[in-house]
C-alpha positions in Angstrom: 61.2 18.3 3.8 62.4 18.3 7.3 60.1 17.2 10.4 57.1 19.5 10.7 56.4 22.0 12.4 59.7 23.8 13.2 60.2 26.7 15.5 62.8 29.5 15.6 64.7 28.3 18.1 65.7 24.7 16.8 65.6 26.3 13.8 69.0 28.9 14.9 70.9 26.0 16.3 70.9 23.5 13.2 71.4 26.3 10.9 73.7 27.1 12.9 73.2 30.6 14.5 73.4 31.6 18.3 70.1 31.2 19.6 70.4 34.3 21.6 69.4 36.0 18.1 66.2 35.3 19.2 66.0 38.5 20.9 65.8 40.3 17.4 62.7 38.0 16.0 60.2 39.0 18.0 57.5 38.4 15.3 59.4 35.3 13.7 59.5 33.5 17.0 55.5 33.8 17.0 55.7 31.4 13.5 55.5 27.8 12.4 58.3 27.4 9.7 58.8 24.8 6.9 62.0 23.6 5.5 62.3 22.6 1.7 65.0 21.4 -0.4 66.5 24.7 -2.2 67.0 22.9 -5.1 63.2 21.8 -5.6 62.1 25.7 -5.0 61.4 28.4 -7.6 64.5 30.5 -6.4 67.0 27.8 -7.5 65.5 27.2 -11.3 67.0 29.9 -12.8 70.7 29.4 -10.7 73.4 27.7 -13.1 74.3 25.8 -10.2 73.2 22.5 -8.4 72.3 22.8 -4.8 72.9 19.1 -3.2 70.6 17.2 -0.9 72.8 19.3 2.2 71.0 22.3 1.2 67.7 24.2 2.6 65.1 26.9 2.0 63.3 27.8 5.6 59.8 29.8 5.2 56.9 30.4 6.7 54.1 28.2 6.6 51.8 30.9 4.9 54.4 31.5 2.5 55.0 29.5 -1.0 58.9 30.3 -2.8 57.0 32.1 -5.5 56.7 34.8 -3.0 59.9 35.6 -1.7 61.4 39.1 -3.2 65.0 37.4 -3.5 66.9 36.7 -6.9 69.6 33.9 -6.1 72.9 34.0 -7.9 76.4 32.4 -7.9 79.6 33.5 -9.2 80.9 32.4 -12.4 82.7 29.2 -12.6 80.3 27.8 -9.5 78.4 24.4 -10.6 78.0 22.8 -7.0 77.0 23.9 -3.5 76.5 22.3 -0.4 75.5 23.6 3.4 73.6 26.5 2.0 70.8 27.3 4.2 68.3 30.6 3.8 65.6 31.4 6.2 63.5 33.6 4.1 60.7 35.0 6.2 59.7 38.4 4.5 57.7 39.0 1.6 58.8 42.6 1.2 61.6 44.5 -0.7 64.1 43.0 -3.1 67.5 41.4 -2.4 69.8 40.4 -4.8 71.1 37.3 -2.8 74.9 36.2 -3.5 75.9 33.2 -2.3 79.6 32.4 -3.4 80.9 29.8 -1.5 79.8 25.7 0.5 78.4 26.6 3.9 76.4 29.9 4.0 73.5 30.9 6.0 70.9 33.7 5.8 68.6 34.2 7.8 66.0 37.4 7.1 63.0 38.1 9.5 59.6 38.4 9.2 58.1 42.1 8.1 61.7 42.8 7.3 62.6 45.4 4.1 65.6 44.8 2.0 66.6 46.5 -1.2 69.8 45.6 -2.7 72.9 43.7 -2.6 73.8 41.0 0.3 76.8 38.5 -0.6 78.0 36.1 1.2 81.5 34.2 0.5 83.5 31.7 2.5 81.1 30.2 4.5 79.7 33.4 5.8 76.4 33.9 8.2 74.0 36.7 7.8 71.1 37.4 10.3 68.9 40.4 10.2 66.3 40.9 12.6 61.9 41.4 12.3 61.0 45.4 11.2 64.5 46.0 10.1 64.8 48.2 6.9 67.7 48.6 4.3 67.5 51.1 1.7 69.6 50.4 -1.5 72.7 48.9 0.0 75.5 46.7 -0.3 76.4 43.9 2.6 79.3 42.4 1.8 79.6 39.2 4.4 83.5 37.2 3.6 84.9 34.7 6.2 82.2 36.9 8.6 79.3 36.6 10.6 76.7 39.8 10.0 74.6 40.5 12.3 71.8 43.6 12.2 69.0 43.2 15.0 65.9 44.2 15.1 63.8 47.3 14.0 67.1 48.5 12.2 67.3 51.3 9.6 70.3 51.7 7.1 68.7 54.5 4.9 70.4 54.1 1.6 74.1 53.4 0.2 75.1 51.9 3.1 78.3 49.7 2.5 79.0 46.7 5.2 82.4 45.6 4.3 82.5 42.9 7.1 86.2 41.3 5.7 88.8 42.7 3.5 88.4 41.5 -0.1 92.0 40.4 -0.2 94.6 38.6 2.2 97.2 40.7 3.5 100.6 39.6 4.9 103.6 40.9 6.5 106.7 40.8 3.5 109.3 40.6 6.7 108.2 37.4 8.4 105.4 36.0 6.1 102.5 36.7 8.4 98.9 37.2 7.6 97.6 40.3 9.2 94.0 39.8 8.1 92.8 36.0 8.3 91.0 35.4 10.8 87.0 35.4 10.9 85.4 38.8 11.7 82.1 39.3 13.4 80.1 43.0 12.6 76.8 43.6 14.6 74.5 46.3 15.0 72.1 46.0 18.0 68.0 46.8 17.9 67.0 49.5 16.8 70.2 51.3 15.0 70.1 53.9 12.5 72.9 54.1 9.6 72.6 56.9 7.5 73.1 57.6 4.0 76.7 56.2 2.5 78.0 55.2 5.8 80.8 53.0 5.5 81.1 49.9 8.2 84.1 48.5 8.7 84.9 44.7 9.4 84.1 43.7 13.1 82.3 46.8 14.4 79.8 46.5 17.3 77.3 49.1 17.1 75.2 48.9 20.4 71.1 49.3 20.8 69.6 52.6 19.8 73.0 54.0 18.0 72.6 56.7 15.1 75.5 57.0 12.4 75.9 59.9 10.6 75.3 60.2 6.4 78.6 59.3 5.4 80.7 58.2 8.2 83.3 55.5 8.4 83.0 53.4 11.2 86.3 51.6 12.3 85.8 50.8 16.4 82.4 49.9 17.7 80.1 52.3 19.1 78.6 52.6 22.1 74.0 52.3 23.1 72.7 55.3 22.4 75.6 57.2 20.9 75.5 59.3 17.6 79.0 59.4 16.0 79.9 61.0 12.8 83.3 61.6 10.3 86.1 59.5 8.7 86.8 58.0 11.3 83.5 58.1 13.6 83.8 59.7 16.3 81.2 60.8 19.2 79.6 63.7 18.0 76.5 63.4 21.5 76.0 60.5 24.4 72.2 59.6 25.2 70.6 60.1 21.8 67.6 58.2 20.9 65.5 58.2 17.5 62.3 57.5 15.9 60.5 56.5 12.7 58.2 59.3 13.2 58.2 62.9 12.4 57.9 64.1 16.0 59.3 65.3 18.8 60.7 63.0 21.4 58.8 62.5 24.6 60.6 64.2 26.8 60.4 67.4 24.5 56.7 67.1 24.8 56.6 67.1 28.2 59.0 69.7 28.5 56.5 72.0 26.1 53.5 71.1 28.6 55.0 72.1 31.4 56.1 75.6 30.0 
């Protein structure tokens, strides 16, 4: 176990993550976190794999393994791993947790909902944010860093394709067109419809809506609703809300009628 008690912050950089992600853990920042050994936790028994001594499980110090709502898995033909590091700080949902490849980090916050798939190959980073929920969806994080902030919603079917699957290259001179390290992020407080698709290296800024079944191939602007194959800005200015009500400024208009 590492030196007790940790914090978020120290926590970010020896994972390591940009401590400025801090701004999307408003609620994990509050906590005093524990680091164990993944390979002497409940979520690596079942693994046909060996996690070495380079490899750690972060949680909360109210929290025991036996909680977490992850299932760890590896691809066939994996027996060793090192530099894995998961900071697991919800007790909520159910993720089916990939982890292909020697040096990946996840990092999901506390009061945070996740139901599906997240995979992560080639030393690939994945940080979602406190009160961020993801319906049944598929994050697909190669040679990438992922990043979804806080008090997020991707409704359901959601694909994040943050790398190509495959290498591409240029048959008249050799060159690869797709190698180099991508980096998708979604601000606070975005909503991603049903069967939107997210392309590698978007930037979707704070307070952004995507429309059900969009494909996103150029970042999107705060506050901007965009929409089609590709997205493009359907309204400027848009807000949301979790509730079933009419925004503020609607009510007040109302009132004053």
């Amino acid at each position: 176990m590492l030196e007790q008690p940790q914090l978020l912050d120290p926590l970010l950089r020896l994972m390591p993550l940009p401590a400025t992600l801090v701004r999307h853990a408003s609620a994990s920042v509050e906590r005093r976190l524990r680091t164990l050994r993944l390979a002497d936790t409940s979520l690596a028994i079942n693994v046909a794999a060996t996690f070495d001594d380079s490899c750690w499980l972060t949680l909360a110090e109210d929290m025991e393994p036996e909680q977490l709502p992850v299932k760890l898995g590896v691809p066939k033909g994996r027996r060793q791993f090192s530099g894995v590091h998961l900071t697991l700080l919800s007790t909520k949902g159910q993720v089916n947790l990939l982890i292909g490849d020697d040096q990946c980090r996840v990092f999901i916050g506390s009061n945070t909902i996740i139901r599906g798939a997240l995979q992560l190959f080639r030393g690939a980073t994945a940080f979602i944010g406190d009160h961020t929920v993801i319906g049944h969806s598929r994050l697909i994080v190669n040679h990438a860093d992922l990043v979804i902030g806080e008090d997020c919603h991707l409704v359901e079917d959601v694909l994040l394709q943050c790398n190509d699957p495959h290498l591409i290259t240029d048959l008249s001179n050799g060159r690869l067109l797709n190698g180099s390290r991508q980096r998708t992020y979604l601000g606070r407080h975005v909503l991603v419809n049903r069967r939107a698709l997210l392309m590698p290296g978007v930037r979707i800024g704070d307070g952004a809506i995507v429309q059900a079944g969009a494909v996103v191939v150029s970042d999107v602007p705060p506050n901007t609703w965009v929409g089609g194959s590709p997205a493009a800005v359907l309204r400027e200015q848009v807000g949301w809300t979790r509730e079933a009500q009419p925004a503020p400024s609607r009510q007040k208009a109302r009132r004053a009628g």
